[in-house]
C-alpha positions in Angstrom: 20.1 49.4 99.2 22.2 51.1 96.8 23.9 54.8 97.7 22.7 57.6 95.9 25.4 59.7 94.9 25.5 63.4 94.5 26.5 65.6 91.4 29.7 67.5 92.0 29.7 70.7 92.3 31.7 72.1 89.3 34.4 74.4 90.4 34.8 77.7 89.0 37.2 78.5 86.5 39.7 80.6 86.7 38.7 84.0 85.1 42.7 85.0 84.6 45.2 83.3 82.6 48.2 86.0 82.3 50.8 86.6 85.0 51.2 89.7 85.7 53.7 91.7 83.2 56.4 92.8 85.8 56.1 89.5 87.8 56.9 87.2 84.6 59.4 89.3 83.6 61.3 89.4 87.0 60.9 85.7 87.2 62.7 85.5 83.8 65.6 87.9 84.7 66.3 85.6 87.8 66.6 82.7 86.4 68.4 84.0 83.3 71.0 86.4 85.7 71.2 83.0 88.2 72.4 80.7 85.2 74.7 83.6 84.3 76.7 84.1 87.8 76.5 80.0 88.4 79.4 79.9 85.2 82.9 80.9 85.9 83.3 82.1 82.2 81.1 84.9 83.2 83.6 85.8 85.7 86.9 85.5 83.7 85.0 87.7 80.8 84.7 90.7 83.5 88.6 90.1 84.7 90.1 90.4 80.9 87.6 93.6 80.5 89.1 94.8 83.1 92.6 94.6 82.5 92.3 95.9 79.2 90.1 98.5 79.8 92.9 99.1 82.6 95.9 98.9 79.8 94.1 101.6 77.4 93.9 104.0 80.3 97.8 103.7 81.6 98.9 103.8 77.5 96.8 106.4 77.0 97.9 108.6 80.0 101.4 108.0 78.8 101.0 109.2 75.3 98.7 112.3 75.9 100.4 113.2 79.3 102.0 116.4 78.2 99.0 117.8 75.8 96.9 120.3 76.6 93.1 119.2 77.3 94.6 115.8 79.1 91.6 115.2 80.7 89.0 115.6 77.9 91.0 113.5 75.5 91.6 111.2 78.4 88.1 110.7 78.6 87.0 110.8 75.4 88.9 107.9 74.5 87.8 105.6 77.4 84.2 106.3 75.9 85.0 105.2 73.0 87.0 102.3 73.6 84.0 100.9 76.1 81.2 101.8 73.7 83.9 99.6 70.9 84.5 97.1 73.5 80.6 97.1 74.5 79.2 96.8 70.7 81.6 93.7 70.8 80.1 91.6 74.2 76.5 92.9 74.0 75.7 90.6 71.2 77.3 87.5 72.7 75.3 88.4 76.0 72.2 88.3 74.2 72.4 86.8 70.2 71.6 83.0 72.1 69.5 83.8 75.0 65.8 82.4 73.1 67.7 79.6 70.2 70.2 78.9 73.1 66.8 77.4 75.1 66.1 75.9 73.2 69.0 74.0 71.6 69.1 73.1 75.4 65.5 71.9 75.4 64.3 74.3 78.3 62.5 76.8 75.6 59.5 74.7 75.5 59.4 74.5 79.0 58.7 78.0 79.4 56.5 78.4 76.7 53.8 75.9 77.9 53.4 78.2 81.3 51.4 81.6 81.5 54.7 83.3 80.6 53.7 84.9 77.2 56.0 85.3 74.8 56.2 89.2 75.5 57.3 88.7 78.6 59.7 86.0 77.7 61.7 88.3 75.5 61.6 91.4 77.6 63.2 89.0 80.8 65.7 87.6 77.9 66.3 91.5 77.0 66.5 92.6 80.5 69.0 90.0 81.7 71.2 91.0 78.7 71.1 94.6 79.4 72.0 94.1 82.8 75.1 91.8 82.0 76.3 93.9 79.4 75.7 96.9 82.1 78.1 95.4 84.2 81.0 95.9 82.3 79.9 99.2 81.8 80.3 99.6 85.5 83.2 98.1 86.0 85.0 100.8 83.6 83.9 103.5 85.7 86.6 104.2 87.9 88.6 104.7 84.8 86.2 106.9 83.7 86.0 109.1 87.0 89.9 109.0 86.8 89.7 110.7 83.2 87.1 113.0 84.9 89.1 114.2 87.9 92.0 115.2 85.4 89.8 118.2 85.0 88.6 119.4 81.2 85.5 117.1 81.5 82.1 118.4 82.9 79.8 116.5 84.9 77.1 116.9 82.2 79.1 115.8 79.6 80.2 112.5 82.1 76.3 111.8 82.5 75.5 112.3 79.4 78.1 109.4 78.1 77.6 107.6 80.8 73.4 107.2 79.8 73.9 107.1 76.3 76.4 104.2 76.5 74.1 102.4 78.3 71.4 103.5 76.2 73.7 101.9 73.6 74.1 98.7 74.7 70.9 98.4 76.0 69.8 98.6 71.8 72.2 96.1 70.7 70.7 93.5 73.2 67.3 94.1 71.9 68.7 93.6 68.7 70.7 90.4 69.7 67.7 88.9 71.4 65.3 89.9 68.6 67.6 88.0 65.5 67.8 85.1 68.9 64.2 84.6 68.7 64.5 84.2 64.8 67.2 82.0 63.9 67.2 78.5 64.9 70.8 77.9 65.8 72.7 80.0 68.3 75.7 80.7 66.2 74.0 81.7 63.3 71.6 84.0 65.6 75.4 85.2 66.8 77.7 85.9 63.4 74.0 87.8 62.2 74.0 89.8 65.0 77.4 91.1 64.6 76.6 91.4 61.0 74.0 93.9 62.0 76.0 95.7 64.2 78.7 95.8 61.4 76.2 97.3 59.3 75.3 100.2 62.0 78.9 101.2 62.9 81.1 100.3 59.8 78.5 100.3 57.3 77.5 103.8 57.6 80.5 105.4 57.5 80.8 102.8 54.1 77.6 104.3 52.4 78.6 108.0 53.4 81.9 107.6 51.6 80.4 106.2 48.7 77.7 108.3 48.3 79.9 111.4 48.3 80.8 110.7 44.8 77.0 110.8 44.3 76.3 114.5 45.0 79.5 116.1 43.7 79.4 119.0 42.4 81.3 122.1 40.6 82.0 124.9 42.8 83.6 127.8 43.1 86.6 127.4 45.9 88.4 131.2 47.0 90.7 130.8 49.2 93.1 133.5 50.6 96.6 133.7 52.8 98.7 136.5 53.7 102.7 136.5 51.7 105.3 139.3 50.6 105.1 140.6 47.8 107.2 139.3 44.9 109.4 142.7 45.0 110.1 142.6 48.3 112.6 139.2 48.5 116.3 139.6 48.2 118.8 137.6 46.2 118.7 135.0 49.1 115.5 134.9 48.8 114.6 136.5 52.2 111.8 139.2 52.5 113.2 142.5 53.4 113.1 143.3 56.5 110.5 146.6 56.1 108.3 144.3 53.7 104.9 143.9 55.0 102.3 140.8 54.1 99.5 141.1 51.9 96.3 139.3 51.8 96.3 137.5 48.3 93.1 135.2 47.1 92.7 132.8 44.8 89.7 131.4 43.0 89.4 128.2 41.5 87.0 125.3 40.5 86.7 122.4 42.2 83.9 119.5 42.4 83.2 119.3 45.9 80.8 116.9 47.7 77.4 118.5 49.1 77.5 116.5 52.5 74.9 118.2 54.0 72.5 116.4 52.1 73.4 113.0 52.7 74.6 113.3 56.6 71.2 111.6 57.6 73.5 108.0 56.8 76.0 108.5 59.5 72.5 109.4 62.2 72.2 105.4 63.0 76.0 105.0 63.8 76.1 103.8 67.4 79.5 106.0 68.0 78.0 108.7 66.0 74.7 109.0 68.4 76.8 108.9 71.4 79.4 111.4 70.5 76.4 113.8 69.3 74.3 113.5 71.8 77.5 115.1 74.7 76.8 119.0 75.3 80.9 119.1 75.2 81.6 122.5 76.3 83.8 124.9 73.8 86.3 126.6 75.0 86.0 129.6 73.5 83.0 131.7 71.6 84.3 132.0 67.6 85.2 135.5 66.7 85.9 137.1 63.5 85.0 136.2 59.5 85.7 132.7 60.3 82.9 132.1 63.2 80.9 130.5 60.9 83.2 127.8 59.8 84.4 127.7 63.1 87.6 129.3 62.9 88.7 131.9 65.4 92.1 133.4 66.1 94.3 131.7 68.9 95.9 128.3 69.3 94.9 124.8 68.1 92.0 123.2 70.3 92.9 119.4 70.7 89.5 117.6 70.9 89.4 114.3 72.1 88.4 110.9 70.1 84.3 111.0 70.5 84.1 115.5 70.1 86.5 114.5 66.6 83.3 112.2 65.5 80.9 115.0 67.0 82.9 117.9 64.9 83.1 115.5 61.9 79.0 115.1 61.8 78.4 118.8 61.9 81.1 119.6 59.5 79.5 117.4 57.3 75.6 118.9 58.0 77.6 122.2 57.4 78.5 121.5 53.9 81.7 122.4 52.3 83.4 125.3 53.3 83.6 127.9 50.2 85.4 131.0 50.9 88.8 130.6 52.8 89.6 134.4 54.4 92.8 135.5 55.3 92.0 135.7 58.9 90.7 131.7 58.5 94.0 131.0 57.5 96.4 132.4 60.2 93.8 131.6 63.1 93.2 127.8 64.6 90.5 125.7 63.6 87.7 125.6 66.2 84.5 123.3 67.4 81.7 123.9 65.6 78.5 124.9 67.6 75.9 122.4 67.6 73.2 123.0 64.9 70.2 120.6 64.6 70.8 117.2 66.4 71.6 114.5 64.5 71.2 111.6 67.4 67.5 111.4 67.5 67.3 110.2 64.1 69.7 107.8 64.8 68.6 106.7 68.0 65.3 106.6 66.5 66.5 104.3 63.5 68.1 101.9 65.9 64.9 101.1 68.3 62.6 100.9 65.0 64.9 97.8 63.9 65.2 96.8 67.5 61.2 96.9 67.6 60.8 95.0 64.4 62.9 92.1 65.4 61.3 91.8 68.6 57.8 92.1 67.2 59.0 89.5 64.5 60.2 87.3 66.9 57.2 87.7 69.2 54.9 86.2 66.8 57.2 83.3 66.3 57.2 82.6 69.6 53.6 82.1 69.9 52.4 78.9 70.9 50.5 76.8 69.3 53.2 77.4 66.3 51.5 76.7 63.0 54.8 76.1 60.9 58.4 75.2 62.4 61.7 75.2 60.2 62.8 71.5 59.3 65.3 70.3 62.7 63.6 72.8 64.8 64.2 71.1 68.5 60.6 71.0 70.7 61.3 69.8 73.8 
């Protein structure tokens, strides 16, 4: 007798086949953060930043010890020197994180899971942020140093403090965006750099050249107090009942109309930071000169990221026209803060971070239709 055999009862299939956003994500950022702290490289990068982050702070206590405003310039240029320092490891943190998996064959590994490729770059981009994050951290006692020195709010310290992370956090999108585009690490690398070149050299570049594109005739007066010409002596010494006149002067220049073309410097990573900083001003401008942001009393030292800040509203200001008398004995004041600048900016930088990502979102797609000639598989 032969055995009847019954038909199988077909199993259901499985109605999901996504991992949950934030659980791919995290399992990306593990593994990228535990292949990260296994190298000692990782280790000797956060040592040298250290020491030289430590180095800028002693020199620069030295130099500025005796000047008024220690603290603020003290902390202004610790600011600058991370966010400098910062634009420089970000993009090695993040430039190689997609091409580098796969020159190392483990890229196709992951893509053959239920990891999309949305998720894949957003671990990538996480686990950069983070690393670059910690050398952010590890400046902080400097920075809290520069802050107890006194000048320095603890707005102004936030402030920095968010927008350099902020800062980096862009330049590792960007890194991991031009990652998932290029097909070898290094060229992924030297094009990242290239970008951020662009962003915080380039700008100021552009701006200088395009000055000479919106020049213009204008008419400059400009006064000062002096003796009259009677009242010298045969040494050449005013009397001593001589008094000082106010005496103008008008003349023609060509003078660059900056205010139309300060939208250039908006995407400039040190520009965005240094804007976005409420710095407090020491004083309210008085007199003829308020506008211009000259007030009587002494010189007002600002520190290396306010000089960037005054420098961008200067320029949204225009040129300065009229010179008075009163401009010309009293000290040159910060500017009040007009209409930000740093939004655009900001705003500039996370289009072209987007882009790339979006870019290299739908190249990571699998099944690929097309692949560049020595593009590695598996």
């Amino acid at each position: 007798m032969s055995a009847v055999t019954e038909p199988s009862t077909p199993q259901p299939v499985r109605s999901s086949t996504v991992l949950p956003f934030w659980s791919a994500v995290r399992t990306i950022f593990v593994l990228e953060m535990k292949q990260r702290l296994r190298g000692k490289g990782w280790y000797w990068m956060l040592g040298i930043w250290f020491v030289v982050i430590g180095f800028i702070f002693v020199l620069g206590t030295g130099v500025i010890g005796t000047m008024e405003n220690q603290g603020g310039i003290l902390f202004d240029l610790i600011v600058g020197f991370v966010l400098l320092f910062g634009l420089l490891v970000a993009p090695g943190l993040s430039a190689n994180a997609i091409n580098g998996d796969r020159a190392g064959g483990t890229l196709a590994i992951l893509q053959v899971t239920l990891i999309t490729p949305g998720q894949l770059l957003a671990g990538k981009w996480l686990a950069s942020w983070v690393g670059s994050l910690a050398f952010l951290i590890l400046s902080c006692p400097f920075i809290f140093w520069a802050l107890a020195l006194g000048g320095v709010n603890v707005q102004e310290a936030l402030v920095s403090l968010l927008m350099l992370a902020v800062e980096l956090g862009v330049v590792c999108a960007i890194g991991v965006g031009v990652s998932s585009l290029a097909t070898r690490p290094l060229f992924s690398i030297v094009s990242t750099y290239m970008l951020v070149a662009l962003l915080a050299v380039g700008t100021v570049i552009v701006f200088g050249l395009s000055t000479l594109l919106v020049m213009e005739e204008q008419t400059v007066r400009s006064s000062y107090y002096t003796y009259p010409e009677g009242s010298f002596d045969s040494s050449g010494a005013p009397a001593p009942d001589a008094e000082m006149e106010c005496v103008s002067q008008t003349n023609i220049y060509e003078v660059p109309n900056t205010q139309y073309i300060t939208w250039i410097l908006a995407a400039n990573p040190f520009v965005v930071v240094a804007d976005a900083v409420p710095y407090s001003l020491p004083d309210a401008p008085r007199g003829n000169g308020a506008a211009m942001g000259y007030v009587e009393g002494p010189y007002y030292s600002p520190g290396v990221m306010e000089t960037i800040s005054q420098g961008v509203r200067s320029a949204q200001a225009g040129p300065d026209l009229e010179m008075t008398c009163e401009e010309s004995m009293g000290g040159r004041q910060p500017l009040p803060q007009g209409v930000p600048i740093w939004p655009l900016g900001l705003g500039i930088q996370l289009l072209l971070a987007g882009a790339l990502l979006l870019i290299g979102r739908r190249r990571l797609t699998m099944p690929a239709k097309r692949l560049a000639q020595g593009t590695r598989i598996a």
